[in-house]
Structure formats: structure tokens, C-alpha cells
C-alpha positions, 0 to 999 in steps of 0.5 A, spaced: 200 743 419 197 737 416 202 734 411 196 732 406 194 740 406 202 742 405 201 737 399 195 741 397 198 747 396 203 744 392 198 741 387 194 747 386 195 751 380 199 744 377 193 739 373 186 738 374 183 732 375 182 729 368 175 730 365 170 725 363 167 724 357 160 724 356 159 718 353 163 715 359 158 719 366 152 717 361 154 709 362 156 709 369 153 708 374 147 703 372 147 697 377 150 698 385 157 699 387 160 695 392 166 699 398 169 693 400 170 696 408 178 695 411 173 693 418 168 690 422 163 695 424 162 700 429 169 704 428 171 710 425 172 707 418 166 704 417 163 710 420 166 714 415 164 709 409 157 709 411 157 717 410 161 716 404 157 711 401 151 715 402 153 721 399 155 717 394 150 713 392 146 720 392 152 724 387 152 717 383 144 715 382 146 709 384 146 705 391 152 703 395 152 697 398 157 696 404 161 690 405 165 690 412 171 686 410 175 686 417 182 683 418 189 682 418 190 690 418 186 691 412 190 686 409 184 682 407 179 686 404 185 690 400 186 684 397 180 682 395 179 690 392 186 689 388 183 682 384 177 685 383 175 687 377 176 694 375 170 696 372 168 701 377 163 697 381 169 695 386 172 699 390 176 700 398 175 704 404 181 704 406 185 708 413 192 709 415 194 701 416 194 702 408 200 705 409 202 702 415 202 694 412 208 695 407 214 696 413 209 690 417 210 684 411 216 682 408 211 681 403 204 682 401 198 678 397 198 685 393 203 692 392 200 698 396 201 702 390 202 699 383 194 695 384 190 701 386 188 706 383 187 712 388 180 716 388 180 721 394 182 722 401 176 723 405 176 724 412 182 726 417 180 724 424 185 723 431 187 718 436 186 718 443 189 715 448 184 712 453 184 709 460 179 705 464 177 710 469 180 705 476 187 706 473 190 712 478 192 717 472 189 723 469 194 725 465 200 722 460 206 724 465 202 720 470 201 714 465 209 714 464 210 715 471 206 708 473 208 705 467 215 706 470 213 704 476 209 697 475 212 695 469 209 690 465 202 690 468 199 694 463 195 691 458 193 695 452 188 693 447 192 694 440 186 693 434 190 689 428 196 689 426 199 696 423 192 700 425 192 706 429 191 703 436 197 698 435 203 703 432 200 708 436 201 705 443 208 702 440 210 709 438 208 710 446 212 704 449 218 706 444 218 714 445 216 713 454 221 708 454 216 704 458 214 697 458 205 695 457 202 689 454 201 688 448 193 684 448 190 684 440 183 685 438 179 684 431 177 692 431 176 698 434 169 695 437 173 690 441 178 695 443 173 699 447 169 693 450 175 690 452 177 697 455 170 697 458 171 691 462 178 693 465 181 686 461 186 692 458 187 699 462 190 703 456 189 703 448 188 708 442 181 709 440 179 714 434 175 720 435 169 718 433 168 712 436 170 715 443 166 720 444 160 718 447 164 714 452 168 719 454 162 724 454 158 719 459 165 718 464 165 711 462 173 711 459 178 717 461 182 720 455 188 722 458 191 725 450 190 726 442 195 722 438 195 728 432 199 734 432 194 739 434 189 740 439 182 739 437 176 744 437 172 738 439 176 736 445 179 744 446 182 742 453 184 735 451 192 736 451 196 732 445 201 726 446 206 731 443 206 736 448 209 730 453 213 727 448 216 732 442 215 729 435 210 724 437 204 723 431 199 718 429 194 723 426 189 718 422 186 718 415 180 715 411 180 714 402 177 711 397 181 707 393 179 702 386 182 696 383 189 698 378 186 699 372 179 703 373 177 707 367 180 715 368 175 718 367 170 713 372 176 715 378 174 722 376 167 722 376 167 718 384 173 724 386 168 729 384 162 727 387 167 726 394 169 733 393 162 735 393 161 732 399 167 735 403 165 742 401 158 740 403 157 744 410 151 740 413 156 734 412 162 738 414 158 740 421 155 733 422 162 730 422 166 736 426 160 733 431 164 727 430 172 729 430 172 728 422 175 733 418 172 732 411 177 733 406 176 732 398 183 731 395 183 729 387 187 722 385 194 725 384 193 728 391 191 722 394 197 717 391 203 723 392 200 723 400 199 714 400 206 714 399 208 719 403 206 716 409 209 708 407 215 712 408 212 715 414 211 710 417 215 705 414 221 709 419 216 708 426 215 701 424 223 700 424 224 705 430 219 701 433 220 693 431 213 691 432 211 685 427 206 682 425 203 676 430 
């Protein structure tokens, strides 16, 4: 089971979200609100935040205004988030690299967990562990077995320092004990065209993302990053079942400046869950490989600092750095 539906039955019965005050739901929203985005469009994130943000805006009776702010592993726009103002009209689509950057940096222009405040989970999706079609495997075994075989003549498209594509091949290297070549790429977008054009034969994707290309044959998908199998993709194996232990299940939330009214965190937080529990929604993102999930703040700040430590322990298994 997901760790972040353990934490869930740990919460239930236990505080419920805090209530706002009418004054404070009448003032709020009366302009729109900017969702800083982790990164650059066409990957799973900004997938998500479009869907958020419209729902959203729908729940709040206000736009939201989307602004993709991609680098530095989500450095860069966790950042921006961290010193704007905490007024409500600020806040973050963030992923797994939140939790990732920490263990990467010996310091960071913001803390991961004193300057925000946490708003909801979102979404979980899954990694896949995809090849250009020319490279003669078809199963993760076989990828091992090559690998072994030719080492350091495969090249894997990593994404930013600390995202998913990056500590998932890594993780991949270490666990297989084998050698590929690290080749970086601004985003999931570049992953997948620098796949499509044989510059690299391997690299993790999200779910969402490819879909259609695996659909179409253009890339092959030899494995799923998560713990379990998906109804999605119900033949698709995961990498755990080749190599016991091996994780990388990603996730998607909503987080706002340290420092922003309780009761503004509240209203955002329920206005998510709604949208989790809304099944027009929740079918259109299982078309997608998501799981909508709508967690309350505490849930989500218990489950943020779950996966610092987490990772924190792959990153040093690992030795990946930051380049």
C-alpha cells in the first residue's frame, strides 16, 4: 500500500482541517491566483496543475493563472513561492523532486519545510521505464543483461537534477549494477524527444506523458517505477518484481508560502478534495494513469517529510549530485 494512504488511516478520527471564518471565505478570492509550476509544459506536472487550476478556479469563483517555472529540479520556482507574499494569491505545483532536492543540495535558497505551508496532495501517477524500440530488449532483465554487456554505451535522458527520470535511472544503475550514461534534459518533454531520436535509448517517463507513444509503438515500455501494477497498463510488470525493494512512485501537491492565513490553506484544501472525489475527474485522470488523491495540510506536511527521508537514503545509496 501507498505510504501516503498508511498516513491517511493514521489521521482519520484525529483534527479535522481547521474552519474558516466567514468573514475570511467572503474575502477571498477577489483577484486571480497565480500556481507557480515546478516545470516546463507538456509533462505530468503541468498536466496535473492545468486540471487543478481549473478546478480550482471553478471551486474558488476566480481564475488561476498558470506560470511554468522550469529548472533547477524545482529549485527555481520553489523558490520564487518561498518569497512571495503569503496572501493567498501565490502558490506551488510541486512533485517528488521537492522531497528529493534537500539530500542533492548542501544548501538550498529556501527550507523544503519551514517556508511553505502545505495545502494538498493531489495526484500519485508512476514512472515508466522506457526504451527507443531499435534497442534489442523487451523486458528489464534484458536491459540488465545488455547493459552488462556493453557497458557505458547507453544513454539515459535524466530530466533535472533530483526528478523522477533522474533518481529513477540511478536507482536502476545502483540496484542492477550496471553502467549508462548519464545525458540531462530540461523536462519530461525533451526526455521524450531525445528518446524519439535515439540521442538516448533508456529513460523514466510519467505515466501520463507516455501514454500515447506507447499506444502508437513509437517507444517501448519495458517496466513501472511504483510498487504495484496498474489497471491502466495491466500487463506492464514493475521494476520490483526484477529487482525486490525498487520504488519511485510519484506524486503531485499544492503548496503556499509560510505564512498564509490558516483559514485561506483550509478553503484551497477543500475545494481539492472535492475535486478528488469528483468521479468525472477521477475517471478522466485514471484515463491518464493518475489517482486524484485530496489530502488535508497536516497530511500532506507528515507524508513531505516522510519522503525527505526516503529519499535522502537513495540519494546517499546512490551518490548522485548535482551537475
Amino acid at each position: 500500500m501507498n505510504s501516503f494512504f498508511l498516513l491517511r488511516r493514521v489521521f482519520l478520527g484525529a483534527t479535522g482541517v481547521l474552519f474558516c471564518t466567514g468573514a475570511a471565505m467572503a474575502a477571498f478570492p477577489d483577484k486571480p491566483i497565480r500556481m507557480i509550476v515546478i516545470s516546463s509544459a507538456g509533462g505530468s506536472t503541468d498536466m496535473v496543475a492545468r486540471a487543478t487550476g481549473r478546478a480550482l478556479g471553478e471551486g474558488l469563483g476566480q481564475t488561476v493563472v498558470l506560470d511554468n517555472r522550469p529548472g533547477g529540479g524545482g529549485v527555481i520556482a520553489s523558490d520564487l513561492t518561498a518569497k512571495a507574499r503569503p496572501d493567498g494569491y501565490t502558490i506551488l505545483m510541486s512533485n517528488t523532486s521537492h522531497a528529493v532536492q534537500p539530500s542533492l543540495h548542501a544548501k538550498l535558497p529556501y527550507d523544503p519545510l519551514k517556508d511553505f505551508a502545505p495545502v494538498s496532495l493531489v495526484a500519485l501517477t508512476h514512472s515508466l521505464l522506457l526504451t527507443h524500440p531499435s534497442l534489442p530488449v523487451k523486458t528489464v532483465r534484458e536491459l540488465i543483461d545488455y547493459a552488462k554487456t556493453n557497458p557505458g554505451k547507453l544513454n539515459y535522458a535524466s530530466g533535472t537534477n533530483g526528478s523522477s527520470a533522474h533518481i529513477g535511472s540511478e536507482l536502476l544503475k545502483l540496484m542492477a549494477g550496471i553502467d549508462i550514461v548519464r545525458v540531462p534534459y530540461k523536462g519530461t518533454a525533451e526526455n521524450l524527444n531525445a528518446l524519439l531520436a535515439n540521442e538516448v535509448q533508456v529513460s523514466f517517463v510519467t505515466l501520463p506523458a507516455a501514454l500515447p507513444l506507447i499506444s502508437s509503438g513509437r517507444l517501448r515500455v519495458l517496466a513501472l517505477g511504483g510498487p504495484r501494477r496498474v489497471a491502466r497498463l495491466p500487463d506492464v510488470p514493475t521494476l520490483a518484481e526484477t529487482l525486490p525493494g525498487y520504488d519511485i512512485g510519484t506524486w503531485h501537491g499544492v503548496l503556499a508560502p509560510a505564512g498564509t492565513p490558516a483559514a485561506i490553506i483550509a478553503r484551497m484544501s477543500s475545494e481539492l478534495a472535492k475535486m478528488a472525489k469528483t468521479h468525472e475527474l477521477r475517471e478522466q485522470a485514471a484515463a491518464q494513469g493518475l489517482e486524484l488523491v485530496g489530502s488535508t495540510p497536516q497530511e500532506l506536511d507528515v507524508y513531505i517529510r516522510g519522503q525527505i527521508v526516503k529519499f535522502g537514503k537513495m540519494v546517499k545509496a546512490t551518490g548522485m549530485r548535482v551537475d
